[in-house]
C-alpha positions, 0 to 999 in steps of 0.5 A: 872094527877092533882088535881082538888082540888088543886088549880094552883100555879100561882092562889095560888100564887096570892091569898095567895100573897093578903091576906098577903098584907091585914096586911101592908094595913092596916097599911100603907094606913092610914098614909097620913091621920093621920093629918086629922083624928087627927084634926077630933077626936080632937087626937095630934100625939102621941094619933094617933100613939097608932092606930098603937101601938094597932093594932101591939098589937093585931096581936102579941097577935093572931099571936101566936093562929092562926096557932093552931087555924087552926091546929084545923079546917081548914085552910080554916075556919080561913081565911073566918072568919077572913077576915069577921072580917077584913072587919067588923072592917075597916067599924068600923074604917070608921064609928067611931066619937071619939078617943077610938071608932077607936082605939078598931075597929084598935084592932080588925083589929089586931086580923083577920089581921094575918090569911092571912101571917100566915094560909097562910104559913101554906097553902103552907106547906100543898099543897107543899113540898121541891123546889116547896114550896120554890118557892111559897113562893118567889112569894108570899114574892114578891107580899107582899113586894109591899104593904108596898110601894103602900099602902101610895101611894093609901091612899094619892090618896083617901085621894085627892078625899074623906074624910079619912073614905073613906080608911077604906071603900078601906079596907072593898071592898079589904077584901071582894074581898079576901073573894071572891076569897078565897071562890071560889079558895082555897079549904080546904087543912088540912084534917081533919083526920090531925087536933088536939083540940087546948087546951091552956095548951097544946099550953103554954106547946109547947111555953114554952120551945121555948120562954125560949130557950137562943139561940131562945132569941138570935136570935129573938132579933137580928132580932127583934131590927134590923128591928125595926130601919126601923119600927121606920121610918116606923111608924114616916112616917105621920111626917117624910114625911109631916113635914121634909122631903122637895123636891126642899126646899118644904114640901111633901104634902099626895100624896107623901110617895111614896118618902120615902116608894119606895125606902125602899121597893126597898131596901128589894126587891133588898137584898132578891134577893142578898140573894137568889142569894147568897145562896151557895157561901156565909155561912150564919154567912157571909152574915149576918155580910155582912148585919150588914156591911150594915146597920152599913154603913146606919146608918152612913150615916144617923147620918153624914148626919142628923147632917149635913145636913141643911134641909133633902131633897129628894133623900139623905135623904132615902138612908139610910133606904133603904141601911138598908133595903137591910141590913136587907134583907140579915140578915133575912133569915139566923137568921129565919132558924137558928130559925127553924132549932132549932125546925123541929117538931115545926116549926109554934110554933118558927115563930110565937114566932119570929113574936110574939117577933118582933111585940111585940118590933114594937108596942113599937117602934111605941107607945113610941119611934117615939111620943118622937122622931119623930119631931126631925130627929137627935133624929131618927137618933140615936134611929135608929143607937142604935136598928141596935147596940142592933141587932148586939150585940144579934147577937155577943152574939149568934155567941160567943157562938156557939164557946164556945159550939163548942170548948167544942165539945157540940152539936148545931144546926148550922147555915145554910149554904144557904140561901133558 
């Protein structure tokens, strides 16, 4: 018989899918309007860039206290209140009449933005286990990896019809629907008799070791400095589509990022396919020295093509990206189980000190390098190539010395051999 308290996977799926869309939305959808709202509050392009940078800060910062946190009370708690959060900070945003007002209410996004992918995960590991937990969570990476390529479509499409507080006012209706729908679908799935206090010295206590682990240092920056290449594109997007970007020798106008971000979503789609459908006939040190081939071969292409090219236009001038997406797609399962192979009984602990690693280096990318680089697409053109450079050298490092400690017959958690 089923578990009437247990909601049906394609509901979860769906549910779980939407409050981890919640995180890309509210970065993405704002891009389009980025102009307008820096003309309005009297902010230059690199002052609205820091409403990414203290976003991404923010969610690093929570992202490494939001599963304990529902270790300690519920699942269920965290994400009710954090979706309250969420939508009481985008109203912020919506109402906000200067620079430092906006970018404290982005920080507070930041802050409740996370319990939707990260207690999220926790959810299915609660209510799942083996080939059914996997399969949820491939729906659920499905119907995330679509924000990222609709939100900037839906942003310029509200943008054509209201002001740009409308975005943040999209925002606050999507959280409370989530709200809704979590209150009447997902049910508390951590018992309480399962939940432990969570005491900061003993979460330090937990991290520490993993954070100082050489090989966990390793692998987290390899990932990290290689998504960080399309991050950089991805958070230079309102100048690199507006203002250098042409279709038929004319500049994109705010309806349009749909241009640049669905090809490159489209890439990371197609490669986490290919990844799955690898999984068994490929090892993983294979794929992804395939991936890196990949990207290596993008970011190629975008130097030849960048330096070359008179003016970047459209198809050509996202191919790149999404080559490296697909390159990325094929990297990225192979170095997170490695990741969490390392530690099975503190599994939550190094996914989210590998998320914390990488938004660290985004926010970074997102508040130094693209205000520096952005308007010069051959100066993003070769950051972009030296990040994809960085990853790889990180990855050469680790493989090197999995031999040595293998040739000296030194035990080492081995990478794995599917991609699953």
């Amino acid at each position: 018989m089923p578990d009437p308290a247990r909601p049906s996977t394609r509901r979860l799926a769906l549910l779980l899918g939407g409050l981890a869309m919640f995180g890309p939305f509210s970065i993405d959808t704002i891009f389009p309007a980025f102009r307008v709202i820096g003309l309005q509050l009297h902010a230059d392009a690199v002052a609205m860039q820091q409403t990414i940078s203290v976003y991404l800060i923010a969610y690093a910062a929570m992202s490494i206290v939001h599963g304990p946190l529902s270790d300690a009370i519920g699942r269920r708690r965290v994400i009710l209140g954090g979706l309250l959060v969420f939508a009481a900070a985008s109203a912020g945003c919506a109402l906000s009449q200067n620079l430092p007002t906006l970018l404290a209410f982005r920080a507070l996004q930041g802050l409740s933005s996370g319990v939707g992918l990260i207690v999220g995960r926790a959810v299915i590991r609660d209510v799942l286990h083996g080939p059914d937990a996997q399969r949820l969570m491939s729906r659920v990476s499905m119907i995330f990896g679509i924000a990222p390529a609709i939100a900037p479509i839906i942003g310029g499409w509200i943008l054509g019809w209201q002001r740009w507080p409308m975005i943040f006012w999209f925002l606050v209706v999507f959280a409370v629907a989530l709200l809704i729908a979590t209150w009447a679908w997902l049910p508390e799935t951590h018992a309480p008799e399962a939940r432990r206090p969570m005491v900061l010295r003993h979460l330090l206590r937990d991290y520490a070791p993993i954070f100082l682990n050489p090989r966990f240092q390793r692998l987290a920056a390899a990932s990290a400095f290689t998504f960080g290449a399309l991050f950089l594109y991805i958070a230079s997007a309102p100048v690199f589509v507006l203002e250098i970007l042409r279709l038929n020798g004319r500049h994109l106008d705010e309806t349009q990022f749909g241009w640049f971000f669905v090809p490159t979503i489209g890439g990371m789609v197609l490669g986490a396919f290919a990844s799955g459908r690898a999984a068994g006939a490929f090892d993983g040190d294979r794929l992804v020295r395939l991936g890196f081939v990949t990207s290596a071969t993008a970011m190629a292409f975008n130097l030849v093509y960048t330096f070359l090219a008179d003016m970047l236009s459209l198809p050509w001038a996202v191919v790149p990206m999404s080559l490296h997406a697909f390159g990325i797609a094929l990297v990225f399962p192979v170095v997170t189980l490695a990741i969490l192979d390392m530690y099975p009984l503190q599994r939550g602990g190094a996914s989210s000190l590998q998320a914390f690693t990488s938004l660290v280096l985004n926010a970074l990318v997102a508040g130094v390098l693209s205000p520096l680089l952005s308007s010069d697409p051959r100066w993003l053109a070769m950051a972009a190539a030296a990040l994809v450079a960085i990853g790889w050298g990180f990855w050469q490092w680790e493989w090197r010395a999995a031999r040595r400690h293998a040739l000296r017959g030194m035990p080492l958690p081995t990478l794995p051999d599917e991609v699953l």
